[in-house]
N, CA, C and O of each residue as an XYZ file, in Angstrom:
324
protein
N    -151.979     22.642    104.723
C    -151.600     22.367    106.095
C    -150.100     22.135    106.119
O    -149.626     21.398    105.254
N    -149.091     22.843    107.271
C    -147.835     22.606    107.060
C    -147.776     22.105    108.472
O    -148.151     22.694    109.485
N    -147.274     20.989    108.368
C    -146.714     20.366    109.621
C    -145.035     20.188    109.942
O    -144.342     19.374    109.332
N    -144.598     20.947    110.832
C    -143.494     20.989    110.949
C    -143.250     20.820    112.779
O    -143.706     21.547    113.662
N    -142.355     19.570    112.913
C    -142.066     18.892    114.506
C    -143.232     17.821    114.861
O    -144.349     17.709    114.354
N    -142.556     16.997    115.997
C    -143.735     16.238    116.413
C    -144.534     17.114    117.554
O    -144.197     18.214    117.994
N    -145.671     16.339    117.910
C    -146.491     16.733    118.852
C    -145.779     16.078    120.188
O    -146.370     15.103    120.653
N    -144.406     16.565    120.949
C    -144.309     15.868    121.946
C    -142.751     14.743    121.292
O    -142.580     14.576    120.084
N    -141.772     14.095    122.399
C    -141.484     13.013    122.632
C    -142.170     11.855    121.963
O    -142.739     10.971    122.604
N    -142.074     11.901    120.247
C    -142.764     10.879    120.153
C    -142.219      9.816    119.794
O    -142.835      9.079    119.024
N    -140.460      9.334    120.423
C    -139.943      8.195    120.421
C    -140.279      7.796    121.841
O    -139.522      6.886    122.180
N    -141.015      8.086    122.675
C    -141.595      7.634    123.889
C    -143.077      7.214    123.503
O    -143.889      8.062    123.132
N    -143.410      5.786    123.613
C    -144.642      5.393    123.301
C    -145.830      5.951    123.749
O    -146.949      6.123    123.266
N    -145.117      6.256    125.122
C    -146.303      7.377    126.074
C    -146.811      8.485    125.587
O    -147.979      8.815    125.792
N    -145.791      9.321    124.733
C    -146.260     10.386    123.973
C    -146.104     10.529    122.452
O    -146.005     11.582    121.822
N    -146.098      8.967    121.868
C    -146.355      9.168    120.340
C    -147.686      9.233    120.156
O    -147.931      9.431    118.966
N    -149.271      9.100    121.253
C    -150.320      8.955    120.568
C    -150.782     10.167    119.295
O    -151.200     10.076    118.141
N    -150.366     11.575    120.452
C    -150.613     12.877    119.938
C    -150.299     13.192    118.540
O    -150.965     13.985    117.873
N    -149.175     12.496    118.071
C    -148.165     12.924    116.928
C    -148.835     12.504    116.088
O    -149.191     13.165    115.112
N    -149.260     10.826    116.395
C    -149.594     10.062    115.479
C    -151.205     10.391    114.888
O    -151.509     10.469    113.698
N    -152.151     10.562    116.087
C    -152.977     11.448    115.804
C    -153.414     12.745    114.923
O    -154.315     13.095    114.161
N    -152.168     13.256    115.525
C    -152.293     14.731    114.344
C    -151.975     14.266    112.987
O    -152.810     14.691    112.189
N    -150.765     13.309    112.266
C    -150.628     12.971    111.421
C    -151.245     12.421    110.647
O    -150.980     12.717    109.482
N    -152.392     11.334    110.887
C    -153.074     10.923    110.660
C    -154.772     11.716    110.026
O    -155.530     11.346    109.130
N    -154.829     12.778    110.879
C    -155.746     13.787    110.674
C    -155.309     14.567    109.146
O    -156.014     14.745    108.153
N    -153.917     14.931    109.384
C    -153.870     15.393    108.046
C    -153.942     15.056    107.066
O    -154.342     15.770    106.147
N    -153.417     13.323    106.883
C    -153.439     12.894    106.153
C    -154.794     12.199    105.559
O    -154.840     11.492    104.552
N    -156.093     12.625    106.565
C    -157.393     12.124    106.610
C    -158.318     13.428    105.488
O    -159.504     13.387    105.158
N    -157.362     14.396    105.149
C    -157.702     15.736    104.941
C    -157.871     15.926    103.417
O    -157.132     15.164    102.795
N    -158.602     16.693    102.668
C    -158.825     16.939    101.367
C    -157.515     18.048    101.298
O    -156.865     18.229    100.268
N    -157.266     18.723    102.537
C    -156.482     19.842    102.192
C    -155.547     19.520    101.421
O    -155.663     18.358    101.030
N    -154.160     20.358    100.811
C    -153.119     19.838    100.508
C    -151.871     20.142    101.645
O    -151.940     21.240    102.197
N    -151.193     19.606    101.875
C    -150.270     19.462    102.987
C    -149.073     19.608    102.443
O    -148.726     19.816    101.281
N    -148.321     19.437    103.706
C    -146.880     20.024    103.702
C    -146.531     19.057    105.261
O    -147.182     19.305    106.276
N    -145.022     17.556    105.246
C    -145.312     17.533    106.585
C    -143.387     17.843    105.642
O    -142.839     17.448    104.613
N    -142.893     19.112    107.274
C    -141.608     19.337    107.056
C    -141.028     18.856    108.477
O    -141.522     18.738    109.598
N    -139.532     18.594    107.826
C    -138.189     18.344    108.709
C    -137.988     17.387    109.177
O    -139.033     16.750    109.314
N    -136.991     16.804    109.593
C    -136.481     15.173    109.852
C    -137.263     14.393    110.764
O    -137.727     13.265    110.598
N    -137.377     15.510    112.204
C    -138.152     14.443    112.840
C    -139.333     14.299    112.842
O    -139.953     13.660    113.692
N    -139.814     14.881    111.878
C    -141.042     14.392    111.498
C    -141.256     13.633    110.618
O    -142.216     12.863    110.599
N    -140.199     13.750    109.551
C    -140.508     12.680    108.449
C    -140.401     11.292    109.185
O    -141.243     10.403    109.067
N    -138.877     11.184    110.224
C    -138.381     10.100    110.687
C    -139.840      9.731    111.466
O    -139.992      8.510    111.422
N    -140.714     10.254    112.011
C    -141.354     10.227    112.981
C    -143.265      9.146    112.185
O    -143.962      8.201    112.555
N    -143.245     10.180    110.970
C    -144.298      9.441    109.924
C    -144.083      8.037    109.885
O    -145.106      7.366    110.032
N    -142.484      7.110    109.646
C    -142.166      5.581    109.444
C    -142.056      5.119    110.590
O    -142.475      3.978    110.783
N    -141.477      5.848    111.654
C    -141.722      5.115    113.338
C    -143.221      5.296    113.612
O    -143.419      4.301    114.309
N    -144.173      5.797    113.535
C    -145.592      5.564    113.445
C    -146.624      4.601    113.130
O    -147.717      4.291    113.606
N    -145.682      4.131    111.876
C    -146.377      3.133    110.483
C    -146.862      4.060    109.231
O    -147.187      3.440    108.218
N    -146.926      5.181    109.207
C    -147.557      5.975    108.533
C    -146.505      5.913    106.852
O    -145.308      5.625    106.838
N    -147.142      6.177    105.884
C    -146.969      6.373    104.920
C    -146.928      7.493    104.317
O    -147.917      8.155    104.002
N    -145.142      7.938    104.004
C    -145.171      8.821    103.577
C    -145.857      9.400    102.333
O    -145.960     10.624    102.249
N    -146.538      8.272    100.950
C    -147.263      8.741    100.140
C    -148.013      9.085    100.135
O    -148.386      9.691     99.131
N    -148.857      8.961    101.303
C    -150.190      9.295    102.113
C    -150.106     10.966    101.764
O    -151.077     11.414    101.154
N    -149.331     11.636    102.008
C    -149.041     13.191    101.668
C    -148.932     13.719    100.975
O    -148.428     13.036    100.084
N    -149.096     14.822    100.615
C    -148.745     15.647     99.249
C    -147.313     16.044     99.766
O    -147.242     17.157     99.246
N    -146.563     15.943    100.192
C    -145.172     16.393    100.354
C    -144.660     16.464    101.844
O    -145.065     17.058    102.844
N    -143.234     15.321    101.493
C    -142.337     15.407    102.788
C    -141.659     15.657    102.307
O    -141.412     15.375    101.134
N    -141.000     16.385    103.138
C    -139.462     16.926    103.041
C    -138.605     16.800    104.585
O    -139.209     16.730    105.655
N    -137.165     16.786    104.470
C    -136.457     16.405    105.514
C    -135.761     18.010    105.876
O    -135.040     18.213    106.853
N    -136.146     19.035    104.888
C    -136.383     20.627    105.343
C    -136.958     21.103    106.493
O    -138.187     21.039    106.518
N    -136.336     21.620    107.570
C    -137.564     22.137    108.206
C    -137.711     23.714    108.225
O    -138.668     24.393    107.853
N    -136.311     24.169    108.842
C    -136.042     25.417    109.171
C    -136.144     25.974    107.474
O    -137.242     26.515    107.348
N    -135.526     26.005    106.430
C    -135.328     26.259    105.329
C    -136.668     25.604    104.606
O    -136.747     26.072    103.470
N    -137.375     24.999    104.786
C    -139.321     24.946    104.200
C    -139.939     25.894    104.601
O    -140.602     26.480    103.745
N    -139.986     26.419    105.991
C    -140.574     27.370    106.486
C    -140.094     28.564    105.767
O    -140.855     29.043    104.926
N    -138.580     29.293    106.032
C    -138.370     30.059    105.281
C    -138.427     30.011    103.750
O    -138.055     31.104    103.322
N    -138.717     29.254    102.862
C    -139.262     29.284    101.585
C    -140.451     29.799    101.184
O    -140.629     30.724    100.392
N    -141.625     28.860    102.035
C    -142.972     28.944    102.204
C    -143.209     30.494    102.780
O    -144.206     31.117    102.414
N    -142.263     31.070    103.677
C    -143.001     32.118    103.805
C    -142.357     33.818    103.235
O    -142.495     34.980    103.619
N    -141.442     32.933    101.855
C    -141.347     34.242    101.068
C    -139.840     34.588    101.193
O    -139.370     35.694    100.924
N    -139.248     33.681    101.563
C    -138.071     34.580    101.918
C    -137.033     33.746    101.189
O    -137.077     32.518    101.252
N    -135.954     34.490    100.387
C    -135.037     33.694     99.998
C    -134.147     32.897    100.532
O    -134.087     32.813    101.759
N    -133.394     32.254     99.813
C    -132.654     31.145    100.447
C    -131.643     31.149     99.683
O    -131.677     30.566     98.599
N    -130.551     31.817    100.123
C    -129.399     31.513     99.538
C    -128.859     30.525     98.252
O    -128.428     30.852     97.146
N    -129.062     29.197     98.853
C    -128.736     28.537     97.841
C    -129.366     28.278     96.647
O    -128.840     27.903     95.599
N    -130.736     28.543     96.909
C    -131.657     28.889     95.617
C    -131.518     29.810     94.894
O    -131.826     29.697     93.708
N    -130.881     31.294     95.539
C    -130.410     32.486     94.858
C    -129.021     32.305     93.639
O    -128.690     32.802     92.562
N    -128.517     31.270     94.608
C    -127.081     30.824     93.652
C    -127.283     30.536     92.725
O    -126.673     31.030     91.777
N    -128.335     29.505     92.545
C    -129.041     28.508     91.118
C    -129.071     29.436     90.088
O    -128.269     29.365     89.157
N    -130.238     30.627     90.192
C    -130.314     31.373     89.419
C    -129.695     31.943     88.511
O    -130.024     32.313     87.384
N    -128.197     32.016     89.438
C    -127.728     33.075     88.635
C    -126.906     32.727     87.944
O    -126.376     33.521     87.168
């Protein structure tokens, strides 16, 4: 499961239920997960949620996605060589 953004405004209490919800689900999950990019990580500790709860946060979002779906990344290309 890759979770990347919140569900909504979820520094508005009105619309953190959704976020917190979904987060919670995943983290309720046998699957293995993925939650990417800042405001979501930021979004897991404004929740209460625990980031160990996950198999992997990262503060990546745009550049997790493009990893995950095959595509190089420059600065990883650099490493290599």
């Amino acid at each position: 499961i890759v979770v990347k953004g919140t569900a909504g405004v979820y520094e508005n209490p009105k619309f953190a239920f959704g976020t917190k919800k979904i987060l919670e689900a995943v983290k309720n999950t046998d699957a293995f997960n993925f939650i990417c990019g800042g405001d979501t990580s930021v979004a897991l500790n404004n929740l209460g949620l625990d980031p160990d709860d996950f198999n992997h946060v990262s503060i990546a979002g745009g550049a997790m996605i493009t990893y995950l779906s095959g595509k190089k990344l420059p600065g990883i290309e650099a490493l290599k060589t």
